[in-house]
C-alpha positions in Angstrom: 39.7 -33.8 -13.6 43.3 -34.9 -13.2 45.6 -33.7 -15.9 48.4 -36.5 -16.6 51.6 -35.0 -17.2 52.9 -34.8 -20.7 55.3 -37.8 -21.9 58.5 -35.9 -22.4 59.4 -37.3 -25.8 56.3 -35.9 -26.9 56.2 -32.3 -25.0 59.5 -31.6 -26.7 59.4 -33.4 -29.7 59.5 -30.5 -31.9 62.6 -29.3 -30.5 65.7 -29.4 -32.2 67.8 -30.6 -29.2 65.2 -33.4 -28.3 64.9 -35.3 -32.0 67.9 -36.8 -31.6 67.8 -40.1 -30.3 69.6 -41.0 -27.7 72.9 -42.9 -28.5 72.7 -46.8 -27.2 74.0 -47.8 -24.1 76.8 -50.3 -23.5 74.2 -52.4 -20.5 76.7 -55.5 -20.2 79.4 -53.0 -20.0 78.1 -51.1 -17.3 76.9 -54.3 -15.4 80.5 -56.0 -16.0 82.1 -52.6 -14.5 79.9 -52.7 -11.3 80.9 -56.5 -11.5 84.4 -55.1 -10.6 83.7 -53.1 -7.4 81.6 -56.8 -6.4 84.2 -59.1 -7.3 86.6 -57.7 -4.9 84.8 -59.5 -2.0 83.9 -63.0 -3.6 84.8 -64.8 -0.7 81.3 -63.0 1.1 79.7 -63.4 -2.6 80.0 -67.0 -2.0 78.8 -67.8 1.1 76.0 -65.2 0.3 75.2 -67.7 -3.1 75.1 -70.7 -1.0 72.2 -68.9 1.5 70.6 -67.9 -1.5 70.4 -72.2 -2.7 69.9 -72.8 1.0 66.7 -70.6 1.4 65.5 -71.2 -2.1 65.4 -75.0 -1.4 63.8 -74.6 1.9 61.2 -72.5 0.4 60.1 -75.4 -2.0 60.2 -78.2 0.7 57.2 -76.5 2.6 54.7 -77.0 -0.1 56.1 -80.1 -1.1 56.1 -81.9 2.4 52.8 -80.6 3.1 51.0 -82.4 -0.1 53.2 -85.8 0.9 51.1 -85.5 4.4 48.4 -85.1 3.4 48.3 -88.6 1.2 50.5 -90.4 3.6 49.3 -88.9 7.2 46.6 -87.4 6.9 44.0 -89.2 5.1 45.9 -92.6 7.1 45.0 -90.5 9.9 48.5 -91.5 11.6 48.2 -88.5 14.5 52.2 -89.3 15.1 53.1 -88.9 11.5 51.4 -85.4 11.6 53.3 -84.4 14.7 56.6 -85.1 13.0 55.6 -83.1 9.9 54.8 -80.5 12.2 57.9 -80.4 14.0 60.1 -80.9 10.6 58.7 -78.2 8.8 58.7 -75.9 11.9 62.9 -76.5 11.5 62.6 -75.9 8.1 61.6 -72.4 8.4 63.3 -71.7 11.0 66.7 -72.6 9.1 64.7 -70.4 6.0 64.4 -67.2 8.2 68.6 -67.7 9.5 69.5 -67.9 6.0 67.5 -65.3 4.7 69.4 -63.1 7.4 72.6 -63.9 6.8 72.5 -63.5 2.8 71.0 -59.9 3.5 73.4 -59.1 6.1 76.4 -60.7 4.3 75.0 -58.9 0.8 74.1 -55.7 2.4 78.6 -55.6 3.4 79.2 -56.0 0.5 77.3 -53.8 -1.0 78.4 -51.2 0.9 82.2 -51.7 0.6 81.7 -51.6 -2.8 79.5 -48.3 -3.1 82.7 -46.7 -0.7 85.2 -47.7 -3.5 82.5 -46.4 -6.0 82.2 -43.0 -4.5 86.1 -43.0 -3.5 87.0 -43.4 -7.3 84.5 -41.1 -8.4 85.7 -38.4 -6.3 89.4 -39.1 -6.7 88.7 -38.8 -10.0 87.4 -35.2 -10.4 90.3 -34.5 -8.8 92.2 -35.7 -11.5 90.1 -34.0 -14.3 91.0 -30.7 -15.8 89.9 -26.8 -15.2 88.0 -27.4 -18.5 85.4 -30.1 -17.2 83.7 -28.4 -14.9 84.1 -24.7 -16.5 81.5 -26.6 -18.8 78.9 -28.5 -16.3 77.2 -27.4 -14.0 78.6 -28.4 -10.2 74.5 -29.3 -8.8 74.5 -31.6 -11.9 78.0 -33.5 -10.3 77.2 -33.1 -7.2 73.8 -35.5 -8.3 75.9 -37.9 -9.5 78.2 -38.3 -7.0 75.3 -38.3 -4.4 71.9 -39.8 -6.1 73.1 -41.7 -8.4 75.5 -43.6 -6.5 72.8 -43.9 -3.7 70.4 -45.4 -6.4 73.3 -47.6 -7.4 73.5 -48.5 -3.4 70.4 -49.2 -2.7 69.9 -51.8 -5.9 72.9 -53.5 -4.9 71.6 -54.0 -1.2 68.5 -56.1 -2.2 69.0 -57.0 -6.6 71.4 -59.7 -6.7 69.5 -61.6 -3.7 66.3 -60.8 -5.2 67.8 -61.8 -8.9 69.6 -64.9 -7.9 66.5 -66.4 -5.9 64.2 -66.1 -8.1 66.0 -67.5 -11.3 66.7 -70.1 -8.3 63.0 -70.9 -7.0 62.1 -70.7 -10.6 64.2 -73.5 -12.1 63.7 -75.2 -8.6 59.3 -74.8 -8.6 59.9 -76.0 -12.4 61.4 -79.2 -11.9 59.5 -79.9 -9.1 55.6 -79.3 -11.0 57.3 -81.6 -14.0 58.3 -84.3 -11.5 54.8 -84.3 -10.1 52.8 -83.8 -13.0 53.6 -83.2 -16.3 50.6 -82.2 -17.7 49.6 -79.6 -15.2 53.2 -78.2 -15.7 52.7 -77.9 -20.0 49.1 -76.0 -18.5 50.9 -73.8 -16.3 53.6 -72.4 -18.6 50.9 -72.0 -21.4 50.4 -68.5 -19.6 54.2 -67.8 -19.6 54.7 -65.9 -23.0 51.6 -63.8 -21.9 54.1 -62.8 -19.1 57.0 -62.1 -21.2 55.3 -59.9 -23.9 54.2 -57.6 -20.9 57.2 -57.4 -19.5 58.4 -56.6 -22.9 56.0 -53.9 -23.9 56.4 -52.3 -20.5 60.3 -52.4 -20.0 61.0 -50.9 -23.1 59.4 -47.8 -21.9 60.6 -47.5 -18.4 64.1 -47.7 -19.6 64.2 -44.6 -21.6 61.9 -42.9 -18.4 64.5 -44.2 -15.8 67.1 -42.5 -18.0 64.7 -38.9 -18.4 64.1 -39.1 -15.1 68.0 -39.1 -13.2 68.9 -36.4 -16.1 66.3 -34.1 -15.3 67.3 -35.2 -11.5 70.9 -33.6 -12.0 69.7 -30.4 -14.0 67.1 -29.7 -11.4 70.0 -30.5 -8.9 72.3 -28.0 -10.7 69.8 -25.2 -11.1 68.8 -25.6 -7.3 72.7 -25.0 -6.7 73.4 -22.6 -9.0 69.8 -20.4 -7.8 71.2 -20.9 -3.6 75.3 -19.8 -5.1 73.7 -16.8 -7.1 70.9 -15.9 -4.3 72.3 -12.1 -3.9 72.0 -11.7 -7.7 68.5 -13.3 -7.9 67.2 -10.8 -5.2 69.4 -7.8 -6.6 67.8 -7.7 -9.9 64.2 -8.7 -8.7 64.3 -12.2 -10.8 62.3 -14.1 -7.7 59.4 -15.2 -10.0 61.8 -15.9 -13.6 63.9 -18.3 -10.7 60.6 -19.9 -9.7 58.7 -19.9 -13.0 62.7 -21.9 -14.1 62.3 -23.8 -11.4 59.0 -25.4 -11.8 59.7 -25.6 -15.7 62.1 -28.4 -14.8 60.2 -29.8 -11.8 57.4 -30.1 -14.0 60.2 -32.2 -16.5 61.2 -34.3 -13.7 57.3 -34.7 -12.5 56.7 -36.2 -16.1 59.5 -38.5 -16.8 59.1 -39.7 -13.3 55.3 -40.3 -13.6 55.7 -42.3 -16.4 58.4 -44.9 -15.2 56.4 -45.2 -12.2 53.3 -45.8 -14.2 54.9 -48.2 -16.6 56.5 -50.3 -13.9 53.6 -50.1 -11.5 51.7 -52.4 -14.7 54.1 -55.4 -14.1 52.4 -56.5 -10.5 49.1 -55.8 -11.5 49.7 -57.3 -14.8 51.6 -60.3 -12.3 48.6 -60.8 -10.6 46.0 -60.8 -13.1 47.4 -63.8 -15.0 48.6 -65.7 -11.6 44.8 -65.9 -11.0 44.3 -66.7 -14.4 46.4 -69.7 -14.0 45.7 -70.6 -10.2 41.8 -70.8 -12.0 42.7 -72.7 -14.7 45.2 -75.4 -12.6 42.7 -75.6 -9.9 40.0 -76.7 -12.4 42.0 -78.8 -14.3 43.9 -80.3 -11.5 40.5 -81.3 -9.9 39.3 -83.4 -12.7 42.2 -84.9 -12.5 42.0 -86.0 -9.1 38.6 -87.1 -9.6 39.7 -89.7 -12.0 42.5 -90.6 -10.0 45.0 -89.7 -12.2 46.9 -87.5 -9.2 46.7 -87.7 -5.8 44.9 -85.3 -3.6 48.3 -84.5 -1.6 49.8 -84.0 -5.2 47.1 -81.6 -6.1 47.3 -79.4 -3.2 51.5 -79.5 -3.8 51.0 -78.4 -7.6 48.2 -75.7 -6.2 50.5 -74.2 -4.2 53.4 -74.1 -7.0 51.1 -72.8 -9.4 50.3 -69.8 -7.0 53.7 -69.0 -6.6 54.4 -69.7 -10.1 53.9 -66.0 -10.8 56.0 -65.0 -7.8 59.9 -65.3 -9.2 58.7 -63.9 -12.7 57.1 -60.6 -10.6 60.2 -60.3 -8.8 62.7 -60.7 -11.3 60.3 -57.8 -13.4 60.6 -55.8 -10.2 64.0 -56.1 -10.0 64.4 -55.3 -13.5 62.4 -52.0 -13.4 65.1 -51.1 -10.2 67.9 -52.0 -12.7 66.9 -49.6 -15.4 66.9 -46.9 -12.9 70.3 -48.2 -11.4 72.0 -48.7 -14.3 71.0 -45.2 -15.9 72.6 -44.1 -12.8 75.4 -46.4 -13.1 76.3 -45.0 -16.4 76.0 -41.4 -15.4 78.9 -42.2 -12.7 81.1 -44.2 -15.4 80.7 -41.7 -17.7 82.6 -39.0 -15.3 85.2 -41.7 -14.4 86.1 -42.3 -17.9 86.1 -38.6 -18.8 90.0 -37.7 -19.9 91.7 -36.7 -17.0 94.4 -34.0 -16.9 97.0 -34.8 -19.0 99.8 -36.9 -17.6 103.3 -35.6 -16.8 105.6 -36.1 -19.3 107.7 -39.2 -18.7 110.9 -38.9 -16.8 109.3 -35.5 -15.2 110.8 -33.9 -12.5 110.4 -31.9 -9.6 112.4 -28.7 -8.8 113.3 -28.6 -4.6 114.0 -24.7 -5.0 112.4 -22.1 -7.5 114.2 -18.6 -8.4 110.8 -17.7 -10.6 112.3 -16.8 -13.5 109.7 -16.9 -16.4 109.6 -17.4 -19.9 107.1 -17.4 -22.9 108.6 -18.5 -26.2 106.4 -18.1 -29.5 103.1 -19.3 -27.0 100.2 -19.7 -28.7 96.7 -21.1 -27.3 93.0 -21.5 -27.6 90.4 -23.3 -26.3 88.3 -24.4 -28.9 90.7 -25.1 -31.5 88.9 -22.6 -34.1 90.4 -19.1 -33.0 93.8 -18.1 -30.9 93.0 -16.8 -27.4 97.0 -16.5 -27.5 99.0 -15.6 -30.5 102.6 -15.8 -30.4 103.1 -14.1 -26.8 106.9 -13.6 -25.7 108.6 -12.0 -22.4 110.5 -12.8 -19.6 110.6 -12.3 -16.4 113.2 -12.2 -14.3 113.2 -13.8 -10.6 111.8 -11.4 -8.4 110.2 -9.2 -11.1 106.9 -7.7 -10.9 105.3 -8.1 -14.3 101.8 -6.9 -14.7 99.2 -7.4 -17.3 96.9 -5.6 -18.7 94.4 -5.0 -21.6 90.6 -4.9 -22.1 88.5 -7.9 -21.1 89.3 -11.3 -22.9 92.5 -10.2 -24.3 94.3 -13.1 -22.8 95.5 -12.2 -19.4 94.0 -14.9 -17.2 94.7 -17.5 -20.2 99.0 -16.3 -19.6 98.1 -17.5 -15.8 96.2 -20.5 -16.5 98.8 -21.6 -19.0 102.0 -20.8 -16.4 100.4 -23.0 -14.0 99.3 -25.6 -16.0 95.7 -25.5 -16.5 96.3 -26.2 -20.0 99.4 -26.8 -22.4 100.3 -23.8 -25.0 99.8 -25.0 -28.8 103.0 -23.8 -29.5 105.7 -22.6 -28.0 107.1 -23.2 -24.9 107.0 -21.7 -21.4 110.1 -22.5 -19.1 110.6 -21.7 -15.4 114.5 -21.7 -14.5 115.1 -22.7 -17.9 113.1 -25.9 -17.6 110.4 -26.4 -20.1 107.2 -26.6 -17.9 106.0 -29.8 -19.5 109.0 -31.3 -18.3 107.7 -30.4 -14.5 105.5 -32.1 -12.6 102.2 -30.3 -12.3 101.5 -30.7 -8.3 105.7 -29.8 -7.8 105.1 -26.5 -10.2 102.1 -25.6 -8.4 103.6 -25.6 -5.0 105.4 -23.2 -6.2 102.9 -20.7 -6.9 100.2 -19.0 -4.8 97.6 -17.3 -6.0 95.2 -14.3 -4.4 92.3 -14.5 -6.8 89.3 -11.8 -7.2 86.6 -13.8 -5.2 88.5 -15.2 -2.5 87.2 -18.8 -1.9 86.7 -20.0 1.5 86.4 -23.6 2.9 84.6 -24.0 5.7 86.0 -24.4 9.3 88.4 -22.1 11.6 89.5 -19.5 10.4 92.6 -21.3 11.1 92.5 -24.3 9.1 91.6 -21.6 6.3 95.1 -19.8 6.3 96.4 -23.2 7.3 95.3 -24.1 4.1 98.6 -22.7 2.4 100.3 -24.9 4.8 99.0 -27.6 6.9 101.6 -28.5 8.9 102.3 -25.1 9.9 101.6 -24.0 13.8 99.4 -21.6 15.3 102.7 -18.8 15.8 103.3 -19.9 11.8 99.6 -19.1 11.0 99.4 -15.8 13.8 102.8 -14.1 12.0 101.2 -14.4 8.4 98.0 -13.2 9.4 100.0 -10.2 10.8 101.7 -10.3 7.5 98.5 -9.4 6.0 97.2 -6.7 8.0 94.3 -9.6 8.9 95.5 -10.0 12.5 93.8 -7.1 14.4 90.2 -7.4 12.6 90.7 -11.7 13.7 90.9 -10.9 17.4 87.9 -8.9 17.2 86.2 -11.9 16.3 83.9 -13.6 19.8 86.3 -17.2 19.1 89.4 -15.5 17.3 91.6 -17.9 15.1 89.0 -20.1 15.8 85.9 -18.6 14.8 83.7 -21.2 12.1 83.7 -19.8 8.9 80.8 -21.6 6.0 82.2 -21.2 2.4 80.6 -18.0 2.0 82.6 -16.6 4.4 79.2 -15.2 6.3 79.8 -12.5 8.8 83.2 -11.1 7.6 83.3 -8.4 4.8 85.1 -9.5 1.5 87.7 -7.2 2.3 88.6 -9.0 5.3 88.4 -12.9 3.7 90.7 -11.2 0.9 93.3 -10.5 3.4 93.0 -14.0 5.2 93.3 -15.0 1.4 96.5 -13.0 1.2 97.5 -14.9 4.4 97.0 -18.2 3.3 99.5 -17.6 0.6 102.4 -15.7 2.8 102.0 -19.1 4.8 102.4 -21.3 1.7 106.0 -18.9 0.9 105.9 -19.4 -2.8 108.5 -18.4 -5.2 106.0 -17.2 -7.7 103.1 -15.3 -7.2 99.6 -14.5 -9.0 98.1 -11.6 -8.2 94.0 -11.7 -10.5 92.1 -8.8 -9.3 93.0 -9.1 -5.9 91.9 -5.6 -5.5 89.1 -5.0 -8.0 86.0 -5.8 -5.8 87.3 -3.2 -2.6 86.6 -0.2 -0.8 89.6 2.1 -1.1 90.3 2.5 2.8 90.4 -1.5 2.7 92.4 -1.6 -0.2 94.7 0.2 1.4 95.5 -2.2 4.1 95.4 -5.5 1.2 97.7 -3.5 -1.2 100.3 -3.0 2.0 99.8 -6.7 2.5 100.2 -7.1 -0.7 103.6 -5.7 -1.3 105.0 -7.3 1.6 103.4 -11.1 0.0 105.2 -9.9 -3.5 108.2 -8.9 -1.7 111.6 -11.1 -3.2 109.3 -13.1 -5.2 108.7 -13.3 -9.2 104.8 -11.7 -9.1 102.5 -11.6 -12.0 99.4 -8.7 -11.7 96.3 -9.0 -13.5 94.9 -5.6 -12.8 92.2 -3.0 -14.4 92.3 -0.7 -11.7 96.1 0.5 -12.9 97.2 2.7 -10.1 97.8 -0.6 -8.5 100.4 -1.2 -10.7 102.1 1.5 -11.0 105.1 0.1 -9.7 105.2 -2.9 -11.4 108.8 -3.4 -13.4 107.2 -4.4 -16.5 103.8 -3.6 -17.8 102.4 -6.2 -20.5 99.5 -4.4 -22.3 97.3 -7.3 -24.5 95.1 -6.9 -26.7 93.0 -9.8 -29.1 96.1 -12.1 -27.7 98.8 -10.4 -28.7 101.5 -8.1 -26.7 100.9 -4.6 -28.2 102.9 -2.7 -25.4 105.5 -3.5 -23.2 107.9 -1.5 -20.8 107.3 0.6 -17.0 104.6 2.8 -16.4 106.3 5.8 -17.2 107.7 4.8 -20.2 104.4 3.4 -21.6 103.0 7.1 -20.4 105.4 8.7 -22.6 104.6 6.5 -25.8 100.9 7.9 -25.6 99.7 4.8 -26.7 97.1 1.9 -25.6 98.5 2.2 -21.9 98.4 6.1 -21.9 94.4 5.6 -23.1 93.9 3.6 -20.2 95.3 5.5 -17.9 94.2 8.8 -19.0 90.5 7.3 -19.4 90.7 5.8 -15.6 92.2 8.8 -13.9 89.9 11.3 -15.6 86.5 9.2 -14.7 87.7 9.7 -10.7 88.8 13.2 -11.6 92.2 12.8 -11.8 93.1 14.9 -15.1 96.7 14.8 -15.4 98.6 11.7 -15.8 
């Protein structure tokens, strides 16, 4: 027996998270905001409106010139008459077909350029939206949104308004024509109307809210997928193959469910369609024949109005079509719009400017910071640094050291206080000028894929292949490069597959000799290294921090052991400050550290 799948309002109705009801939906507002991407090309609109009129009124001439021969040719029996018909209505659908082709080719344009500027804006604007978006969503989830449902956006624009605009057409056209010929058989006909309309009620109510189900549980699947393929090592590593899959058919099962019963809901409007256009072809057929057999219509009259009444049913089942694709489009629709209106980085202060040169001299002023408002990641932090300084941080994990970086380079704006660079306030700098400035060699070192070129390039993409060679020999990643079978130009995928992480940590370290910034952060860039490779990045290293203001984030602390200021943190706050040996001699926080690291690799004395 086949087991339906369970409604998802009621398979998690007795969870906290799904008694909420979900907040209303601004539908005009999301329709008028699609308007805009349309409106830009009214001129097409236009002509594709007048096809629409063109083809609808062509469509209802057929029928109609058909029941005129048959009481005026026909049953005269004038043979030339006939031929005439014949030869007008064979013009008449030929003229249909050419303008059903060019609304659909002139609709399908604009369709498209408006989907481009859709998917343009979208993705221009998660440039534009801070760190703190997507530390909190998952990037499968976006990526379904800028991908499906834009695309079900697309393909509901390609057909919808056609669809929409002739049928409301053919409708008001079919209605005037059936009143013209008979009045009576036209009050018959739309007796079966509200029948219609309280289906369509009782059925598009519940797609609606499926629709909506269905593209969320889209994008989590989407994001799961993602995150399960980024995370694959781990997955295997730790044997979780089956807690994955078991996860992953969880929410398949989710999306199975809400995408039965939109399908199952809408798939009722045609059948329901059909069943009452039979209903009413019956009941105009039979009444429409006593009719004609006391002469009160025409035979020619009452094949015309047979033929309407058959395709009474038609416009109503497309516009409830088209509605069902709607729902789905416009809860994708509003999952796009709600990214675009997200809050986007906060804009540079007015009157910003932007610094030509940089000496990287650093300071933090009474800076305090947290991210959720209810407890300080950053309390109060003050030091300087001055330009060319090597200041390093350390302290146990979330004591603040990778919030001081994110807040130097603008990720987010201290509470309090006030950071300056050359004296400036760095609120008072543009954000894309101050991070030009800066380069960063990070713990997991990201790569794009292409060349290994365009990836050093990266720091610099003007700069020439002598530019690019001289910084890779900068960063001792020269000689391991030529061992490569293409070289500088051997395809690298994100993942950076068949180089060793030591090795896309040093083109890493490259791409940000090429870039020659004036400060430089330094998170981890060793932590995840063999030592004979750590060798070769820490010699890189010092030659990439040479003449230029460098901040350390470190655990492993013999890399910083000749750093000119050591910052130890601790719940937010600066606890320590000075060099390595004079931090050793206060047998404090640093001297535990120390002592603790050096005697787990055997190294006693400190």
């Amino acid at each position: 027996m086949l087991k339906l799948p369970n409604k998802p309002a009621q398979a998690g109705a007795n969870k906290p998270e799904m008694r909420k009801k979900p907040k209303p939906k601004d539908w005009f507002g999301t329709l008028a905001k699609i308007w805009t991407y349309l409106s830009k090309h009214k001129g097409l609109l236009t002509l594709v409106f007048i096809m629409v009129v063109i083809s609808s009124i062509l469509g209802l001439l057929g029928p109609y010139l058909i029941g005129l021969a048959i009481d005026t040719y026909i049953v005269t029996k004038d043979e030339k008459g006939i031929l005439l018909l014949i030869v007008l209505l064979a013009v008449i659908y030929l003229l249909h077909s050419v303008s059903l082709w060019l609304q659909n080719y002139w609709m399908i344009g604009v369709a498209q350029e408006a989907i481009y500027s859709m998917r343009n804006d979208l993705f221009y604007q998660l440039h534009k939206l801070p760190v703190s978006f997507f530390s909190k969503r998952q990037h499968g989830e976006l990526m379904s949104r800028l991908t499906n449902d834009i695309d079900n956006v697309s393909q509901t624009l390609n057909s919808s308004f056609i669809q929409l605009s002739s049928s409301i057409l053919t409708f008001i056209g079919m209605i005037t024509l059936m009143l013209w010929l008979s009045p009576l058989l036209t009050i018959i006909t739309l007796l079966i109307v509200p029948l219609m309309f309280i289906g369509m009620k009782w059925i598009t109510s519940r797609t609606g809210r499926y629709f909506k189900e269905q593209q969320h549980h889209l994008g989590e699947l989407n994001g799961f997928i993602e995150e399960t393929f980024s995370g694959q090592k781990i997955v295997k590593t730790f044997s979780q193959e089956q807690k994955v899959i078991a996860t992953f058919i969880h929410k398949s099962e989710k999306l199975k469910a809400s995408g039965y019963w939109a399908q199952t809901y809408s798939g009722f409007i045609p059948k329901l369609m059909n069943v009452l256009n039979n209903v009413s072809f019956a009941v105009i057929a039979g009444a429409g024949g006593i009719l004609a057999v006391k002469g009160m219509v025409s035979i020619g009259i009452m094949v015309t109005f047979s033929e309407y009444a058959r395709q009474f049913t038609r416009p109503l089942n497309d516009l409830a079509n088209q509605f069902n694709t709607f729902l789905s489009a416009i809860a994708g629709a509003e999952r796009v719009f709600e990214v675009m209106e997200e809050d986007t980085e906060t804009k540079d202060e007015h009157g910003a400017i932007e610094l030509n040169e940089v000496r990287g001299e650093i300071a933090f002023s009474n800076v305090s910071f947290s991210y959720n408002k209810e407890g300080q990641t950053i309390n109060n932090i003050d030091f300087h640094i001055a330009p060319g300084e090597t200041v390093a941080l350390v302290g146990p994990t979330g004591a603040g050291k990778t919030t001081v970086v994110q807040l130097l380079s603008r990720f987010y704006d201290p509470d309090r206080g006030y950071i300056l660079i050359d004296g400036y306030d760095s609120k008072e700098i543009r954000r894309e000028n101050l991070r030009q400035h800066m380069g960063f060699v990070l713990q997991d070192s990201f790569l794009f894929q292409g060349t290994i070129r365009d990836n050093i390039r990266y720091g610099k993409l003007g700069a020439n292949h002598d530019e690019v060679e001289q910084a890779a020999r900068l960063a001792n990643a020269h000689s391991f490069i030529m061992k490569l079978p293409d070289q500088y130009d051997t395809m690298l995928d994100q993942e950076g597959s068949g180089i060793s992480q030591g090795q896309k940590q040093l083109l890493s370290i490259a791409r940000a000799i090429l870039a020659d910034p004036s400060i430089l952060v330094l998170d981890e860039a060793t932590s995840s290294i063999d030592t004979i490779t750590e060798i070769k990045i820490q010699d890189a290293l010092y030659r990439l921090m040479k003449d230029r203001t460098s901040i350390v984030i470190a655990h492993r602390l013999n890399t910083i052991q000749q750093a000119d200021v050591i910052l130890v943190l601790e719940d937010g706050k600066i606890i320590e400050k000075g060099s390595h040996d004079s931090l050793l001699k206060q047998k404090g926080v640093y001297y535990e550290l120390v002592h603790s690291q050096f005697r787990r690799v055997g190294h006693v004395d400190v």
